[in-house]
C-alpha positions as CSV (number, residue, x, y, z in Angstrom):
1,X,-40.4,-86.1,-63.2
2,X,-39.1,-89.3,-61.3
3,X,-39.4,-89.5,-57.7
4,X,-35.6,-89.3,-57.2
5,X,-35.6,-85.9,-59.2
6,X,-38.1,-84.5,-57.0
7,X,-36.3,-85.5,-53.8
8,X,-33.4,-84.3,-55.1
9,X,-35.1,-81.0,-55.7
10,X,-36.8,-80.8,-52.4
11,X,-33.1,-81.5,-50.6
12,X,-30.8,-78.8,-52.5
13,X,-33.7,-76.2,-52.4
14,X,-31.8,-72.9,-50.9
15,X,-33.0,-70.7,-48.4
16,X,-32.0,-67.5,-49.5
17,X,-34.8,-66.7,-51.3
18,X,-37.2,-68.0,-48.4
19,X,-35.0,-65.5,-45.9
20,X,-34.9,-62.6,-48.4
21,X,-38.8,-62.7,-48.5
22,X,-39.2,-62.4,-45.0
23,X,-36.7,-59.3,-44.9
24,X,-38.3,-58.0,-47.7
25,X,-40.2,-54.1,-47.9
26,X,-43.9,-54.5,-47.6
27,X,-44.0,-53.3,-50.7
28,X,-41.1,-55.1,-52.5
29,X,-43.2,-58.8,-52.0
30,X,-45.5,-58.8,-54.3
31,X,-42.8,-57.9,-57.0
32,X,-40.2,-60.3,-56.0
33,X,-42.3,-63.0,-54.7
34,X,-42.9,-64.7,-58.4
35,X,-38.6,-64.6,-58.8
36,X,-38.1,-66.3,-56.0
37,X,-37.3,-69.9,-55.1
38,X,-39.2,-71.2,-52.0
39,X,-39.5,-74.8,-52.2
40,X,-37.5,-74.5,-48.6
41,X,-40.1,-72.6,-47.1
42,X,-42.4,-74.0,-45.1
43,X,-43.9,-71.0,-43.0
44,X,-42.9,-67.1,-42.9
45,X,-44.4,-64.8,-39.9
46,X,-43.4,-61.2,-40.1
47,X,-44.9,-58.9,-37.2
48,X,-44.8,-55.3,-36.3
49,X,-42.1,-54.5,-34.4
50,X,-39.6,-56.2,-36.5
51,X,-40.4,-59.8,-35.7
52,X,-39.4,-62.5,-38.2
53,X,-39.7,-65.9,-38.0
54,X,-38.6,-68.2,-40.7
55,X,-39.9,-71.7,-40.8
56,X,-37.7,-73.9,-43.7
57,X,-38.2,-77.6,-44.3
58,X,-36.3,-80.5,-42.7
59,X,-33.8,-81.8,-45.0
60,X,-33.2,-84.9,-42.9
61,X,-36.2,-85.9,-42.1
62,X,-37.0,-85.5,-45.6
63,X,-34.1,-87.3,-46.7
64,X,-35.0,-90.0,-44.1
65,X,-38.6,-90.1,-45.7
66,X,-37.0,-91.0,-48.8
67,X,-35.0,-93.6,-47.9
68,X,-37.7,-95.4,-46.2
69,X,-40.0,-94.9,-49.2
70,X,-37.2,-95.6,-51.7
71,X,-36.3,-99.0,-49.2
72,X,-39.7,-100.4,-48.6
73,X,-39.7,-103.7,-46.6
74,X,-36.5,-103.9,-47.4
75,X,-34.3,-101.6,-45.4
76,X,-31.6,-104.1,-44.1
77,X,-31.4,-105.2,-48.5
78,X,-27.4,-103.7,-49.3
79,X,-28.8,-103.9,-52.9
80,X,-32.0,-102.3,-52.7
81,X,-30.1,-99.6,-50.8
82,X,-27.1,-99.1,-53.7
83,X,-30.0,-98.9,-55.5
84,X,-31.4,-95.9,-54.1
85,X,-28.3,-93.5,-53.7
86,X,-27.2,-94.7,-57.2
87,X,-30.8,-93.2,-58.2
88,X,-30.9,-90.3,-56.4
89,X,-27.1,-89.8,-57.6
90,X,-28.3,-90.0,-60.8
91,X,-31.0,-87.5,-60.6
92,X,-28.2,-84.8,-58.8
93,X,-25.8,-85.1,-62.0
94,X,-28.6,-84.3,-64.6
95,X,-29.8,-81.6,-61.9
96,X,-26.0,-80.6,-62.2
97,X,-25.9,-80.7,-66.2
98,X,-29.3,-78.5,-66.1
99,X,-28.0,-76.5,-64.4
Protein backbone atom coordinates (compact mmCIF):
# COMPACT_ATOMS: atom_id res chain seq x y z
CA UNK A 1 0.00 0.00 0.00
CA UNK A 2 1.31 3.58 -0.96
CA UNK A 3 1.61 6.11 1.62
CA UNK A 4 -1.11 8.26 0.07
CA UNK A 5 -3.56 5.14 0.40
CA UNK A 6 -2.91 4.79 3.91
CA UNK A 7 -3.43 8.52 4.64
CA UNK A 8 -6.30 8.42 2.90
CA UNK A 9 -7.44 5.53 4.95
CA UNK A 10 -6.43 6.97 8.21
CA UNK A 11 -8.59 10.43 7.18
CA UNK A 12 -12.10 8.81 6.04
CA UNK A 13 -11.92 6.28 8.92
CA UNK A 14 -15.62 6.67 10.63
CA UNK A 15 -16.44 6.79 14.00
CA UNK A 16 -19.44 4.93 14.32
CA UNK A 17 -18.03 1.84 14.97
CA UNK A 18 -15.44 3.36 17.61
CA UNK A 19 -18.79 5.05 19.44
CA UNK A 20 -20.91 1.93 19.04
CA UNK A 21 -18.14 0.03 20.98
CA UNK A 22 -18.10 2.24 23.76
CA UNK A 23 -22.04 1.95 24.07
CA UNK A 24 -21.85 -1.48 23.68
CA UNK A 25 -23.36 -4.47 26.36
CA UNK A 26 -20.49 -5.83 28.37
CA UNK A 27 -21.25 -8.71 26.86
CA UNK A 28 -21.89 -7.71 23.21
CA UNK A 29 -17.80 -6.60 22.75
CA UNK A 30 -16.15 -9.43 22.43
CA UNK A 31 -18.68 -10.48 19.63
CA UNK A 32 -18.80 -7.28 17.78
CA UNK A 33 -15.37 -6.07 18.35
CA UNK A 34 -13.67 -8.21 15.26
CA UNK A 35 -16.73 -6.43 12.79
CA UNK A 36 -15.95 -3.26 13.63
CA UNK A 37 -13.97 -0.52 12.06
CA UNK A 38 -11.72 1.37 14.58
CA UNK A 39 -8.94 2.91 12.80
CA UNK A 40 -10.53 6.26 14.38
CA UNK A 41 -10.15 5.17 17.68
CA UNK A 42 -7.51 6.17 19.62
CA UNK A 43 -8.74 5.51 23.36
CA UNK A 44 -12.22 4.15 24.78
CA UNK A 45 -12.79 4.45 28.84
CA UNK A 46 -16.05 3.06 29.93
CA UNK A 47 -16.68 3.34 33.91
CA UNK A 48 -19.44 2.27 36.20
CA UNK A 49 -21.88 4.55 36.51
CA UNK A 50 -22.40 5.06 32.93
CA UNK A 51 -19.28 7.04 32.07
CA UNK A 52 -18.02 7.05 28.56
CA UNK A 53 -15.29 8.68 27.10
CA UNK A 54 -14.44 8.41 23.52
CA UNK A 55 -10.97 9.47 22.41
CA UNK A 56 -10.87 9.50 18.19
CA UNK A 57 -7.93 10.60 16.16
CA UNK A 58 -7.16 14.10 14.83
CA UNK A 59 -7.97 14.27 11.31
CA UNK A 60 -6.21 17.63 10.92
CA UNK A 61 -3.30 17.16 12.51
CA UNK A 62 -3.06 14.11 10.76
CA UNK A 63 -3.71 15.58 7.54
CA UNK A 64 -1.26 18.29 8.47
CA UNK A 65 1.38 15.46 9.19
CA UNK A 66 0.99 14.47 5.80
CA UNK A 67 1.40 17.40 4.04
CA UNK A 68 4.58 18.13 5.76
CA UNK A 69 5.85 14.56 5.11
CA UNK A 70 4.43 14.57 1.59
CA UNK A 71 6.18 18.42 1.13
CA UNK A 72 9.62 17.84 2.65
CA UNK A 73 11.92 20.83 2.42
CA UNK A 74 9.87 21.97 0.06
CA UNK A 75 6.64 23.39 1.39
CA UNK A 76 6.53 26.84 -0.34
CA UNK A 77 7.27 24.32 -3.99
CA UNK A 78 3.37 25.02 -5.95
CA UNK A 79 4.50 21.78 -7.77
CA UNK A 80 5.57 19.58 -5.16
CA UNK A 81 2.29 20.63 -3.49
CA UNK A 82 -0.05 19.73 -6.81
CA UNK A 83 1.80 16.89 -6.49
CA UNK A 84 0.59 15.72 -3.26
CA UNK A 85 -3.26 16.40 -3.40
CA UNK A 86 -3.13 14.95 -6.99
CA UNK A 87 -1.65 11.81 -5.05
CA UNK A 88 -3.75 11.61 -2.37
CA UNK A 89 -6.73 12.38 -4.89
CA UNK A 90 -5.69 9.61 -6.57
CA UNK A 91 -5.66 7.18 -3.77
CA UNK A 92 -9.46 8.50 -2.71
CA UNK A 93 -10.90 7.56 -6.28
CA UNK A 94 -9.53 3.88 -6.16
CA UNK A 95 -10.63 3.93 -2.42
CA UNK A 96 -14.01 5.10 -4.02
CA UNK A 97 -13.94 2.37 -6.95
CA UNK A 98 -13.16 -0.34 -4.02
CA UNK A 99 -15.53 0.49 -2.54
Amino acid sequence: MKWEELAWELLQAPAQDAVRLAFADSAEVLEVLGKLDLRALVECERKPGGFVRVKLADRMALLAALVKAGFGDGGDDPEKAAAFFRALDEAASTGREEG
